[in-house]
Backbone bond lengths (Angstrom), bond angles and torsions (degrees), N, CA, C in turn:
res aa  C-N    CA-C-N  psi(-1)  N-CA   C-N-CA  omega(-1)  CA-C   N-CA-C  phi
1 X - - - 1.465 - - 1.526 108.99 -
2 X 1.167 122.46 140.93 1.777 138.19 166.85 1.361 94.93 -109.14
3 X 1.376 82.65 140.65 1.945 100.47 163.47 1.527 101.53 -101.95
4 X 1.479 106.89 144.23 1.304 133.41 171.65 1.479 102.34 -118.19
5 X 1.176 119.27 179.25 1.922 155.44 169.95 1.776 79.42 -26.77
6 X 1.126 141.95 -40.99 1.580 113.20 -159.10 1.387 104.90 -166.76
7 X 0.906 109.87 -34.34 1.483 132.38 -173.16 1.565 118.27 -84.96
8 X 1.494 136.58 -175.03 1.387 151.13 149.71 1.859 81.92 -146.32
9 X 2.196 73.27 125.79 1.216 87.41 172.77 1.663 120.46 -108.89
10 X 1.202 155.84 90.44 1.374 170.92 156.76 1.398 120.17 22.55
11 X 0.902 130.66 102.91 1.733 113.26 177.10 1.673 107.26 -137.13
12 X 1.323 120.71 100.83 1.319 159.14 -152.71 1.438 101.82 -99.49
13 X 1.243 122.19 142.71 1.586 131.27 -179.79 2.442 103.97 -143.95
14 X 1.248 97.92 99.28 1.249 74.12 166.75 1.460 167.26 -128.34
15 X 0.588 146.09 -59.50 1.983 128.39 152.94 1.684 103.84 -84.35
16 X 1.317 104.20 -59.13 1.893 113.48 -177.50 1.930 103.81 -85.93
17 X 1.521 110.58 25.48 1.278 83.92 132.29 2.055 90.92 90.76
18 X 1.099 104.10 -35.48 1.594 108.23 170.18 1.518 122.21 -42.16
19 X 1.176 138.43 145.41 1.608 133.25 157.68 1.184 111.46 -112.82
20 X 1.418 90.55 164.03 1.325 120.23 -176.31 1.346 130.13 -104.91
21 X 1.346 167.67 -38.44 1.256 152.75 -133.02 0.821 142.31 -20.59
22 X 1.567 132.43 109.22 1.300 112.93 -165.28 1.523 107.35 -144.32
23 X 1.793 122.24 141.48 1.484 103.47 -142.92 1.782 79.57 -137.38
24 X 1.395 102.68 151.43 1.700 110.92 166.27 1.803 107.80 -106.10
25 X 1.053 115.01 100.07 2.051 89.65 -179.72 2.026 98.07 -113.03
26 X 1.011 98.16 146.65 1.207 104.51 179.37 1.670 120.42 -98.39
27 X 1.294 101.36 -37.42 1.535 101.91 -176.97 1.464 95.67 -100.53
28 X 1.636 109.18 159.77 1.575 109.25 173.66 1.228 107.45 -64.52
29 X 1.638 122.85 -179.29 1.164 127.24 177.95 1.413 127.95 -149.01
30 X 1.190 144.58 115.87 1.980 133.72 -166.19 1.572 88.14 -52.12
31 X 1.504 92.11 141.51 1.342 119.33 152.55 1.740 112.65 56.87
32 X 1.589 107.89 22.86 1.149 116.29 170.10 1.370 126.55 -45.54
33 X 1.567 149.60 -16.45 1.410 145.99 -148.46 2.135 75.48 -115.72
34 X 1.084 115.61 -38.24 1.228 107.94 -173.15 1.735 121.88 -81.24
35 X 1.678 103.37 -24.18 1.827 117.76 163.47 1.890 94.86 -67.32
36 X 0.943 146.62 -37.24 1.518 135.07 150.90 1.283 141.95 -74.62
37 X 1.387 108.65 -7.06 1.381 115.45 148.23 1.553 119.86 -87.52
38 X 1.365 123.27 -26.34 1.384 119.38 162.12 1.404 116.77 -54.91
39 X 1.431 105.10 -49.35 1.693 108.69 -170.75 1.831 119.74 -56.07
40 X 1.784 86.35 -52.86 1.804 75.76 -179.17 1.382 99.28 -90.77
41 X 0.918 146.41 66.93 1.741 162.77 -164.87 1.790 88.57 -127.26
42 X 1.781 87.31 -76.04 1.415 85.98 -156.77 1.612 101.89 -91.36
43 X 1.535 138.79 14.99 1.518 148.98 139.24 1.994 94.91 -41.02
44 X 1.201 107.44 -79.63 1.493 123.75 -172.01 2.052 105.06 -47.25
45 X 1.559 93.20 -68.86 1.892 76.47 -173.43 2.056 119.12 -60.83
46 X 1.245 108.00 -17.65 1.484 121.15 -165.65 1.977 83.23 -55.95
47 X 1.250 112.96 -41.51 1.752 112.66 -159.80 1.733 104.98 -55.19
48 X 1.475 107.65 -22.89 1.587 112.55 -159.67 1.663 89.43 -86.40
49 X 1.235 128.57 31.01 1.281 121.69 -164.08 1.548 125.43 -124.81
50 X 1.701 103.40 8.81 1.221 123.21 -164.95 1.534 104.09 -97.31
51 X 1.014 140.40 -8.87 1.238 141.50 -127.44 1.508 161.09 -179.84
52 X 1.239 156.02 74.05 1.557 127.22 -158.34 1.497 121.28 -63.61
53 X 1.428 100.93 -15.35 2.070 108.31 -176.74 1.403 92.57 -91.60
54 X 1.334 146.61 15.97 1.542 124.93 163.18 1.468 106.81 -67.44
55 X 1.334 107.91 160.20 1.823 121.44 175.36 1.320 99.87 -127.71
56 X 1.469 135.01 40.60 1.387 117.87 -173.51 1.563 119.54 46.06
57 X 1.388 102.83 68.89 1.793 97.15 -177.35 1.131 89.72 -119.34
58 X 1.403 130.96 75.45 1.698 141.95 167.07 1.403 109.56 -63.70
59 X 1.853 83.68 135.77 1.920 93.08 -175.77 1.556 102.90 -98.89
60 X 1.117 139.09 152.95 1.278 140.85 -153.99 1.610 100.76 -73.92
61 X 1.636 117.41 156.42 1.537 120.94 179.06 1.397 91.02 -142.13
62 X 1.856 86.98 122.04 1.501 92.92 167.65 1.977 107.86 -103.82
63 X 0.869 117.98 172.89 1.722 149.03 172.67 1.432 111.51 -128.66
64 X 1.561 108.63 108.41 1.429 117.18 157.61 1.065 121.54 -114.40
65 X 1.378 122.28 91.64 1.555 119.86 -174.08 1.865 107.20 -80.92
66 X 1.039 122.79 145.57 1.243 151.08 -178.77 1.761 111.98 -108.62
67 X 1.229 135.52 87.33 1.165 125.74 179.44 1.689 122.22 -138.79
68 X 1.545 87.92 148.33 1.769 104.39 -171.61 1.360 117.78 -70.25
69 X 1.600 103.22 3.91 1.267 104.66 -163.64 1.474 110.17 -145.96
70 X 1.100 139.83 -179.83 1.339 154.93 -155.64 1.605 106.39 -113.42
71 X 1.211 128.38 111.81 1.599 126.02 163.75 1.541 112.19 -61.20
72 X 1.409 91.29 131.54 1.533 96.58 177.26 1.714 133.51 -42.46
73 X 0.663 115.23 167.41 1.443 97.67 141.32 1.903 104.09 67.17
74 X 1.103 136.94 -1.55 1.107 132.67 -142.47 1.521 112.75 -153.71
75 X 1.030 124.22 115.19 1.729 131.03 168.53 1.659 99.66 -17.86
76 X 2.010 88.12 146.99 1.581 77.83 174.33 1.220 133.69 -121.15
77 X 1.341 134.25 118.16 1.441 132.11 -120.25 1.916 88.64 -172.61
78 X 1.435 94.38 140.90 1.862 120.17 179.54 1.795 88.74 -65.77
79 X 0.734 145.15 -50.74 1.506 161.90 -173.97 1.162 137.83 -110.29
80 X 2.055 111.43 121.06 1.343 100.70 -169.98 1.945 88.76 -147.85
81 X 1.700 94.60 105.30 1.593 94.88 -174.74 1.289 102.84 -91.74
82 X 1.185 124.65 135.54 1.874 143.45 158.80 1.261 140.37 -103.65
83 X 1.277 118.53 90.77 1.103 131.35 -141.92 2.153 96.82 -121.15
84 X 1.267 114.88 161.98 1.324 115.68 169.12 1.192 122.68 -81.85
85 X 1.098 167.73 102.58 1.096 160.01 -154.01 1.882 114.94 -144.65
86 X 1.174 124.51 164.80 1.454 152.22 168.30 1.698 101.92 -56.10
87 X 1.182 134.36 97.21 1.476 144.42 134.00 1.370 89.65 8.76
88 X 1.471 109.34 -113.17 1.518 113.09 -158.93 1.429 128.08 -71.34
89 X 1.703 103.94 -12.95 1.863 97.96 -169.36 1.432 86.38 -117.61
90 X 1.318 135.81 41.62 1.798 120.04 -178.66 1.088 118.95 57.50
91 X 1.322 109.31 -55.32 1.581 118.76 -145.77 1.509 116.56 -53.10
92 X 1.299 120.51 133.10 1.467 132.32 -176.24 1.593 116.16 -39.27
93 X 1.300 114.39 122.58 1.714 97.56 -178.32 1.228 99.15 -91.27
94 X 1.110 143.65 -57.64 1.566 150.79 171.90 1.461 111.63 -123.72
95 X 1.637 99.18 147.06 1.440 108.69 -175.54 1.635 119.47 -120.69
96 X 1.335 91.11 35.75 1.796 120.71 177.92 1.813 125.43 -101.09
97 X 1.586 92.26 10.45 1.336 106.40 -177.56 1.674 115.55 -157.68
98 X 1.541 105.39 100.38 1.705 104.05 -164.65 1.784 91.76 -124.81
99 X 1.706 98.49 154.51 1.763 98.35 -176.89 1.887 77.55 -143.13
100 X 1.227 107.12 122.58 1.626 130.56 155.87 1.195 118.92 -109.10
101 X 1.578 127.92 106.27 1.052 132.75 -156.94 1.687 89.47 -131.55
102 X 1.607 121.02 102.31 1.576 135.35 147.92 1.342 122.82 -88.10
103 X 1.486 99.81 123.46 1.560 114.59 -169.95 2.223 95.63 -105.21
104 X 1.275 87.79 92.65 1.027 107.55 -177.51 2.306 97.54 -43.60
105 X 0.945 121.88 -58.41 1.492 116.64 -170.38 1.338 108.76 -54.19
106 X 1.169 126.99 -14.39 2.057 129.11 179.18 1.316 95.18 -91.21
107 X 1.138 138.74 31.63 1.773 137.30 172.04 1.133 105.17 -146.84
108 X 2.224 87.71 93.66 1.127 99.25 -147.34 2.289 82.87 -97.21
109 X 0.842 96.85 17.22 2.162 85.94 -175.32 1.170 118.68 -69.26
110 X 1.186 108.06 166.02 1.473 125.86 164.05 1.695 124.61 -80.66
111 X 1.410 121.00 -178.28 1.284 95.51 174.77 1.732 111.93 -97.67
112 X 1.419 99.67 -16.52 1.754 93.88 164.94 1.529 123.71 -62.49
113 X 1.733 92.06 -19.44 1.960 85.91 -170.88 1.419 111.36 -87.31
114 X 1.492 112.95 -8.95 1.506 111.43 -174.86 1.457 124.70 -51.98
115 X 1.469 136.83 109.84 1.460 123.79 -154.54 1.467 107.65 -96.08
116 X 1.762 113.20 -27.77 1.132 100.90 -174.19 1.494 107.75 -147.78
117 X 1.238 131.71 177.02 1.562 127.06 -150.76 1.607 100.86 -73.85
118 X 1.171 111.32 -46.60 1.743 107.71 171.90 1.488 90.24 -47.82
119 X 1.071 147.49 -119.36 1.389 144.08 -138.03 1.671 120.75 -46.57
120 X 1.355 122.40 -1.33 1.331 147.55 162.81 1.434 119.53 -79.09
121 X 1.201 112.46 -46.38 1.096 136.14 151.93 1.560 105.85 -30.02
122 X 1.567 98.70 -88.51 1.728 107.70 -170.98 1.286 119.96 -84.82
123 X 1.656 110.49 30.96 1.240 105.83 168.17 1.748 98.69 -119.06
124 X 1.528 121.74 2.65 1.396 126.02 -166.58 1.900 74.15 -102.15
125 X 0.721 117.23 -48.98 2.128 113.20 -162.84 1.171 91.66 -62.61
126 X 1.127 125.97 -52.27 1.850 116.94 -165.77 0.953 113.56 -71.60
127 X 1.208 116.74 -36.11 2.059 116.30 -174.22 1.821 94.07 -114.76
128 X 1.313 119.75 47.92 1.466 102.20 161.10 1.150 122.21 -95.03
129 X 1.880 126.21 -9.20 1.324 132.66 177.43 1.872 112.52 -73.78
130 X 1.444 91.56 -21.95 1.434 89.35 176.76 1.371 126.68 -130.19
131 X 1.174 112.69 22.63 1.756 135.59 175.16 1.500 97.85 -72.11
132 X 1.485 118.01 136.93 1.394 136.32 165.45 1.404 101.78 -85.51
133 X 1.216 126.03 -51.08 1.832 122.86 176.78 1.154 101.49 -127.68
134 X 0.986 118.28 168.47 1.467 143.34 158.78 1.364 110.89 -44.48
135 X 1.315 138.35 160.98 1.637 122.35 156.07 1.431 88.86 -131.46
136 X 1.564 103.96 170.88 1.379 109.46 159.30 2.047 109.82 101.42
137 X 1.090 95.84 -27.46 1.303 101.32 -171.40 1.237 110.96 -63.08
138 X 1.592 140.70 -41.55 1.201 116.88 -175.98 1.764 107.63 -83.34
139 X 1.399 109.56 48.44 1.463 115.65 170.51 1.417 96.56 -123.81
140 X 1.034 111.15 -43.74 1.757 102.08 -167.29 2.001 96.87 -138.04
141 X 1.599 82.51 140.97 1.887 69.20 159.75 1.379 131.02 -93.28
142 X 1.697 107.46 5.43 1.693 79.35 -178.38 1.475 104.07 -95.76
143 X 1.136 134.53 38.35 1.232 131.33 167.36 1.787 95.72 -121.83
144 X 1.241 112.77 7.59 1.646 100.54 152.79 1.500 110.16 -110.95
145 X 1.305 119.40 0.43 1.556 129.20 136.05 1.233 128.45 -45.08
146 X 1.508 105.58 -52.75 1.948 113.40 -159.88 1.637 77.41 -81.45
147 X 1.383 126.19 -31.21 1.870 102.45 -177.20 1.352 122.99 -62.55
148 X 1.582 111.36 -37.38 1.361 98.85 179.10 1.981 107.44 -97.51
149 X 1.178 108.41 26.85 1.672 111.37 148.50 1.515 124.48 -94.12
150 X 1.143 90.55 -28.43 2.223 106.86 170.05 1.491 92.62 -90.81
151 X 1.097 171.27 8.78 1.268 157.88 -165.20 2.019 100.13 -95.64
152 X 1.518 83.69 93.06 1.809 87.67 -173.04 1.657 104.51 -49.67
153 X 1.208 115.81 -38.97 1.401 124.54 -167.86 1.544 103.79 -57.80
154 X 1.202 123.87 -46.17 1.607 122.68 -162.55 2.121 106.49 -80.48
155 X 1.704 99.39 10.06 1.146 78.86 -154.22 1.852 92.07 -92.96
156 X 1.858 104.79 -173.00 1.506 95.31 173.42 1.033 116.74 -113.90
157 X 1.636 137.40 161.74 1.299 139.61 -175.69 1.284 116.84 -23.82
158 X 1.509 134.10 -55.54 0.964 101.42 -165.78 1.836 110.19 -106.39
159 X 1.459 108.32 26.13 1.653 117.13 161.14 1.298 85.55 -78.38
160 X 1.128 134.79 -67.75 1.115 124.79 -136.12 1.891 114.47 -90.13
161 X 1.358 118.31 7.07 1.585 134.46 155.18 1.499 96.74 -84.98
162 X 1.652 127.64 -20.38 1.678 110.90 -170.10 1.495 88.05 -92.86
163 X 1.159 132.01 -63.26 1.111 147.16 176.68 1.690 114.86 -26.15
164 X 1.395 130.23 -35.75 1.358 159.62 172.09 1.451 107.17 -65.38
165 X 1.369 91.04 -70.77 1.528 115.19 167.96 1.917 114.57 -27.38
166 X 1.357 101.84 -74.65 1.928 143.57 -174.07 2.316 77.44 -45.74
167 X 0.921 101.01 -58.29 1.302 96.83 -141.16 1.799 98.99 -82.11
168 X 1.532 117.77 -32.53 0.966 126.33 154.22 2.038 113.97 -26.88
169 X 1.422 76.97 -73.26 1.642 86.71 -164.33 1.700 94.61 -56.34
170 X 1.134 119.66 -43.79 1.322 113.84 -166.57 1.663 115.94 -47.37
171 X 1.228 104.84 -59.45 1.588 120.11 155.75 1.788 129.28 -44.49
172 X 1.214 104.50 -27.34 1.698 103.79 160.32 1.387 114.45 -72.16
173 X 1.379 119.92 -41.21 1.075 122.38 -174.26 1.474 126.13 -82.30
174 X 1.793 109.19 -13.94 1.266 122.02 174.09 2.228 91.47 -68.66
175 X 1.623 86.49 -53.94 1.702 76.04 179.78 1.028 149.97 -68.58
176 X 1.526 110.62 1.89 1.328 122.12 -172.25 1.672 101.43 -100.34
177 X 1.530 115.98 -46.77 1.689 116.07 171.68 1.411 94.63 -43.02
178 X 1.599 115.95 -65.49 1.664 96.46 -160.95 1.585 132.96 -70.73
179 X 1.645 93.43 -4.25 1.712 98.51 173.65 1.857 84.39 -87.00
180 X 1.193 128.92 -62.29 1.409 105.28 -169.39 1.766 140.85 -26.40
181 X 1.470 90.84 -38.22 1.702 132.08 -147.86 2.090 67.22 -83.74
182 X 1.593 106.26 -86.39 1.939 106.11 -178.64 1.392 99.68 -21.04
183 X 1.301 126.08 -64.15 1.959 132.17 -141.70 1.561 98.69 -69.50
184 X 1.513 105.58 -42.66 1.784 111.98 165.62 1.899 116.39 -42.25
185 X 1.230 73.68 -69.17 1.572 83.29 176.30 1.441 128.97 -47.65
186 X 1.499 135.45 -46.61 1.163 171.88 158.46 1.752 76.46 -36.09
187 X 1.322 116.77 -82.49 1.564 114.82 -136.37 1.998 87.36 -89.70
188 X 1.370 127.97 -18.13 1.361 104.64 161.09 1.338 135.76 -69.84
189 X 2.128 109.26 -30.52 1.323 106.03 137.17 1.374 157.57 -12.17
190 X 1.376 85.23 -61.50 1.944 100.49 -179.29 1.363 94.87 -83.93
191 X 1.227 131.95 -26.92 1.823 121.12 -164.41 1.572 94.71 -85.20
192 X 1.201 103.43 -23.46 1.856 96.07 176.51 1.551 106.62 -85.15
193 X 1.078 129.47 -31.38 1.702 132.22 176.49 1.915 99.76 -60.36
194 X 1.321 110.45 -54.16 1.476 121.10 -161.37 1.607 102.21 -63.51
195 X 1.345 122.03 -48.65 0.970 129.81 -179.97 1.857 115.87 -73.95
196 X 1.388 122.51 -41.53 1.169 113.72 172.79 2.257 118.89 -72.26
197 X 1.617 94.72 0.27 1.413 101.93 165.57 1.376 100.29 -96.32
198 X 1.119 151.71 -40.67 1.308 157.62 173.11 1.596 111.86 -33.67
199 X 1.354 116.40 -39.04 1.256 140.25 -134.74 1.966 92.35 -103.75
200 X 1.558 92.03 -54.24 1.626 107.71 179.49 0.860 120.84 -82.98
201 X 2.252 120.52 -11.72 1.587 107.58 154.69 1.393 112.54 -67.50
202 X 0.740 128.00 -37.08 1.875 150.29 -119.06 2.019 64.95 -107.09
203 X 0.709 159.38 -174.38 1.733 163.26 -143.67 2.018 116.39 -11.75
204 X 1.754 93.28 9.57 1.440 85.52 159.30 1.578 106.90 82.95
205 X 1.332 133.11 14.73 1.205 115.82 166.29 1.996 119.36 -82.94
206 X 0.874 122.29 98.99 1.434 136.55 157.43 1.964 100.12 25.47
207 X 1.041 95.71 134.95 1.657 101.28 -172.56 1.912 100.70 -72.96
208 X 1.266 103.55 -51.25 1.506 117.63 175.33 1.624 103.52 -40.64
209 X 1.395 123.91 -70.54 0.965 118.61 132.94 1.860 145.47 55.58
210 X 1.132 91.25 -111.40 1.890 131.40 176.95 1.261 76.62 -61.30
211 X 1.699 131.84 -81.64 1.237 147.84 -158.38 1.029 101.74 -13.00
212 X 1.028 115.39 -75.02 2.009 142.80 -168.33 1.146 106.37 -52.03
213 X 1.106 130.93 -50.65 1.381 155.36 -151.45 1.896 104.10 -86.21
214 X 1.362 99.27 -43.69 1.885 108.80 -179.09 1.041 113.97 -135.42
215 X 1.297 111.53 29.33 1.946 116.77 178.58 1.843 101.72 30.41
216 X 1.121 118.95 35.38 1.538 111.37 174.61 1.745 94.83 -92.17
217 X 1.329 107.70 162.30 1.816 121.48 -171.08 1.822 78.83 -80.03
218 X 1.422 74.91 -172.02 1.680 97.75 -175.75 1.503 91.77 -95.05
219 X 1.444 124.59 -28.79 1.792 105.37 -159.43 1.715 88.30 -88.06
220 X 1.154 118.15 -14.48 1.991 103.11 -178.16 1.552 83.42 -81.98
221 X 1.280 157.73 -23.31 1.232 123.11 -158.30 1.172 84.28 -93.94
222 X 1.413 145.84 -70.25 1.474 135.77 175.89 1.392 106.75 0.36
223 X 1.448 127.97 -46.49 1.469 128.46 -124.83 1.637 94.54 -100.59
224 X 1.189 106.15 -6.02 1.623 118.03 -147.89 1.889 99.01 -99.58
């Protein structure tokens, strides 16, 4: 495991040799679909590295991204599998390169509606900062496992300074999107005030006027 900004992110190898990646990010990020194409990029070439008798006999690399947020650009949906495939006939060209990208905010259930352990799953990750118990456990035990792995109490000093840490950062960053998200707002406001005075010089309505109309001074309407 590597630590990142808040997280430990996972990287799994298993019996036949397959990988894993698997990442939690909380805040959005530029050019995110391409920070997961770098990663299992260099997962995949690292294999050609054992050797002069390799033939390229690549073991498959998966990507499970985990995110707080919504990919741009993109339908909006809990699930978005990426796979290689054939232009015109679909069909899979190789199955040595997979990207699972869950946008944790499109899961939209409850915990009564959850039907099956995948969706149990991502309804325990999304609401684990603010869950009073666990749910789910007298269905399965390894989610009376994952409780006593979250059990802040059982943990040791210095889990629990990383753990402090993890949740810290998590919370700056909850506050900084939502002061961003206000500061957006704030300044799309005024660009809609500035511009709908723009609109009412520009056909001659009286500067005095506008004033009234957009509480703007007289020297910003000048300015306009």
């Amino acid at each position: 495991m590597r630590k990142t900004g808040a997280f430990y992110d996972v990287y799994c190898t298993d019996e036949r040799g397959n990988q894993f990646i698997v990442e939690m990010q909380n805040r959005e990020q530029v050019n995110f679909r391409e920070r997961a194409l770098y990663y299992l990029s260099q997962a995949i070439s690292r294999q050609g590295e054992r050797g002069s008798d390799w033939q390229f006999g690549l073991k498959a690399v998966y990507g499970v991204f985990f995110m707080n947020f919504r990919l741009q650009d993109a339908p909006r949906k809990l699930r978005t599998d990426v796979v290689l495939t054939d232009r015109d006939s679909h069909e899979v060209f190789t199955d040595k390169v997979r990207y699972i990208f869950l946008e944790l905010p499109s899961f939209c259930k409850e915990e009564d509606d959850c039907e099956n352990d995948f969706e149990r799953w991502i309804y325990v990750l999304k609401n684990m900062e603010t869950l009073q118990r666990l749910p789910f456990k007298a269905r399965k035990a390894v989610f009376s496992k994952l409780e006593e792995i979250v059990d802040i109490a059982s943990l040791s000093k210095e889990e629990r300074m990383k753990y402090d840490e993890s949740i810290k950062v998590y919370r700056d960053n909850l506050a900084i999107n939502a002061f961003a998200r206000e500061e957006g707002r704030k300044e799309g406001w005024k660009e809609g005030i500035q511009e709908t005075a723009r609109k009412m010089k520009q056909i001659g309505i009286p500067a005095i006027s506008i004033a009234e109309c957009t509480g703007l001074s007289a020297e910003d309407i000048s300015r306009l």
